[in-house]
N, C-alpha and C positions, 0 to 999 in steps of 0.2 A: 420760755416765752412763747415759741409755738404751739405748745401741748398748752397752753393759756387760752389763745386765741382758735384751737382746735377748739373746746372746751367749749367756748362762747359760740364759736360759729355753729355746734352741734344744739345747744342751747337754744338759739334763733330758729334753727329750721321748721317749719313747720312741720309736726307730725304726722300730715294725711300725708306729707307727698317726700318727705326722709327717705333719701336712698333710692325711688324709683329711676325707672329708665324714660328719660326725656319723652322719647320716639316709640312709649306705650300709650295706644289710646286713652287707657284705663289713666293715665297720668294726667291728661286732657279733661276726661270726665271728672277729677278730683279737682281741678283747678276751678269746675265751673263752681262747685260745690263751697269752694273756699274764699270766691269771689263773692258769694249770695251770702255767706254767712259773717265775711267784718265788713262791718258797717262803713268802716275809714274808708276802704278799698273799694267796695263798690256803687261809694257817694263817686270816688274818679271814675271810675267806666260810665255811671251816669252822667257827667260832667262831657266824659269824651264823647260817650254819644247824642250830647244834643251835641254837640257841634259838629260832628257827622249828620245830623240829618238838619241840619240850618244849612249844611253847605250844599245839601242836594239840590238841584234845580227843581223845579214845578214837571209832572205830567205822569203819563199812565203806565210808562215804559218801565220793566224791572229793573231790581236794585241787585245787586249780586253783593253778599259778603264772604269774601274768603276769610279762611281761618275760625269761624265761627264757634268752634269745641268750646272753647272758656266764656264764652261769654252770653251778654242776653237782650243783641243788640234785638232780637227779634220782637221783643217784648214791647217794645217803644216804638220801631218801625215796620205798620204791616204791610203785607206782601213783599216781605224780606225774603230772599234765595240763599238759606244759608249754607254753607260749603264747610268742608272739611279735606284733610288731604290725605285722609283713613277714614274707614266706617267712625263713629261718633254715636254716642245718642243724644237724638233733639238736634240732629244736625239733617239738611235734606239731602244733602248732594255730596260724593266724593270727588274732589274734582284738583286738576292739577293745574295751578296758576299758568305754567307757563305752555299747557294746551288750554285753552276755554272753547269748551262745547257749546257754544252760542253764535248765533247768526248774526251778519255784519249788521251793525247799527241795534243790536236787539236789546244794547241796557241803557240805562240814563245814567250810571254811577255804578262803581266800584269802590265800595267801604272796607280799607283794610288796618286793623289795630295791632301793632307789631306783627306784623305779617314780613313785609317788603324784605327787613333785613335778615330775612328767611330764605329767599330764593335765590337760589344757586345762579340762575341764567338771567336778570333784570333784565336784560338787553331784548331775550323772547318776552319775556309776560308785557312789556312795553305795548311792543309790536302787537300782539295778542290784544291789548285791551286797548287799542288804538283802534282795532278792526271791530269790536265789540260795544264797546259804547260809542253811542250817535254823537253827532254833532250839538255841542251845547251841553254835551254829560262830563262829569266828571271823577278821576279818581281821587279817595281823600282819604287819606293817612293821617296816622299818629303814631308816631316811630321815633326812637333815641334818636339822640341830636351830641354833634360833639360843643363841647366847651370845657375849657378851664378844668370846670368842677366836675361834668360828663367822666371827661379820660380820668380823673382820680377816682371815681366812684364807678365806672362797668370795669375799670382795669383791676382794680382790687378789690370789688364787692361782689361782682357779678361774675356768673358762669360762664356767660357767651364771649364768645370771640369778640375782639371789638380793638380793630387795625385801621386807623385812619389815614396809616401810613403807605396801604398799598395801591398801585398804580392801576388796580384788575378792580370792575366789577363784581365779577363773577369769583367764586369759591371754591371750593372743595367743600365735599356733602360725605358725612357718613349714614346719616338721614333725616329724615324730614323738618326737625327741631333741635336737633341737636345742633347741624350745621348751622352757622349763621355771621354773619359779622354786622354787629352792631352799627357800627359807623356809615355802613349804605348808605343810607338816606342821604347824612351829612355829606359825605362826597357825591353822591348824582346830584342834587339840589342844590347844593351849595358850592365845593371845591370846582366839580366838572359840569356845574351847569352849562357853560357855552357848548358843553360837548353833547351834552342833551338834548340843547337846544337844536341842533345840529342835527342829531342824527334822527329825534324825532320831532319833525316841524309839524305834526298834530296834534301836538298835547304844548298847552303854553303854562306855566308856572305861574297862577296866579296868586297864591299866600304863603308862606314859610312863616309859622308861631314862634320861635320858641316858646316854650310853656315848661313850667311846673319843677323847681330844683329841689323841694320837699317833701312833698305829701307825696309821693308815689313812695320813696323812701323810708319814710314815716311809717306807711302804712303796710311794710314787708312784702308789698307783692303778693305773690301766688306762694313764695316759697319758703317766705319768712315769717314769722309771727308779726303781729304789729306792736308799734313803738310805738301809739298813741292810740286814745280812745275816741271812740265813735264820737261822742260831740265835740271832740276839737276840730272835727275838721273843718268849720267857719271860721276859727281863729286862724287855721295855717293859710287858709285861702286867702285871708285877710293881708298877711304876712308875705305873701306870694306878690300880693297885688301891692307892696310899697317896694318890693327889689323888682319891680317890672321895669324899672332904665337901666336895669344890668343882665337882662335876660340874656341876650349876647355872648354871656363869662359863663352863666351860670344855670342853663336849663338842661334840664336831662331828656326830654324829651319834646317834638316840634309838631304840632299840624299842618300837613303841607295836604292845599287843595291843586289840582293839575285839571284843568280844562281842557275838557277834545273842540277842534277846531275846524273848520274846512281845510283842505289841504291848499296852498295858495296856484 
């Protein structure tokens, strides 16, 4: 039965990126490659970034994106900062979330797409981009989300760590992508919001999504082949949007916008 399911899971993986090592750029570069090329996959990035740049506020101040190697947010929003956390190509900047080389007030938003439940220290990049984007900017994520059908499918389909059970922020890193614990989001946002709230009163929670218990899945990701074809993905959208009163059970992943604030 194992050597079945070894069998299938070797089957599924995608072949640009079988076997590499997370925490190689070159693994980075392959991903952006395999985003551009299934159609399923990145109808969702364009999906996720307009509503990354619907949620930005109006005016002239930069946009910063961390994490930027995979994807092509730059394409859709210009005078985008894009960042990586190693050299990259078609990336601008190396740069490490939880120092930002940027002067107080100097962004209007922070666009990051599974990034968050990447960083080892939340509690600094908080602080960090509380100091960096202005008042009325905001950070705005899309990041795994726990539920029901979440903890069945990262705990036995996916690579990442994903502990919704633990009392710590912060994690243990052996590097940049590799470490990670999925659940992040869902506990600062949701479990330990008060505690958030709390410790930082410049950023106030203004949307938590759940979104999306299919088509990401459907579509294999970065790492898997896809399980459907480019034009279904209006039907599954369709499909998404009639289990929308049970999003709550069953989304795998959430848009969470976080507004910077005057300090009271």
């Amino acid at each position: 039965m194992g050597e079945g399911r070894g069998l299938v899971a070797s089957w599924l993986a995608h072949p640009l990126t079988r076997g590499l090592d997370l925490d190689d750029p070159q693994t980075t570069h392959l991903r952006r490659r395999i985003i551009r090329q299934k159609r399923f996959l990145r109808r969702i990035y364009e999906e996720w970034y307009d509503a990354v740049i619907n949620a930005l506020p109006a005016g002239d101040a930069a946009v910063l994106e961390l994490g930027s190697g995979g994807g092509f947010l730059s394409e859709r929003l210009g005078g985008l900062i894009t960042s990586e956390v190693f050299p990259c190509p078609g990336v601008q900047c190396v740069i490490d979330a939880h120092d930002l080389p940027f002067a107080d007030g100097a962004l209007r938003g922070i666009a990051m797409v599974n990034v968050l439940h990447h960083l080892a220290r939340p509690r600094q990049f908080f602080a960090e981009a509380g100091r960096c984007v202005r008042p009325g900017g905001v950070l705005i994520m899309i990041e795994p989300w726990v539920t029901a059908w979440s903890r069945f499918v990262y705990t036995r389909q996916h690579h990442e760590p994903f502990d919704a059970e633990t009392d710590a922020w912060e994690f243990a890193t052996s590097g940049p992508l590799s470490g990670a614990n999925g659940a992040l989001p869902w506990i600062i946002f949701h479990r330990d919001r008060a505690e958030f709230e709390a410790a930082f009163p410049e950023w106030r929670i203004e949307r938590v999504r759940p979104m999306m218990p299919l088509r990401y899945l459907l579509s294999g990701g970065v790492g898997m082949r896809s399980l459907m074809p480019g034009w279904s993905f209006g039907l599954w959208r369709g499909i998404e949007r009639l289990l929308s009163p049970w999003m709550g059970r069953i989304a795998l992943f959430a848009l969470i916008v976080v507004r910077r604030v005057e300090r009271g």
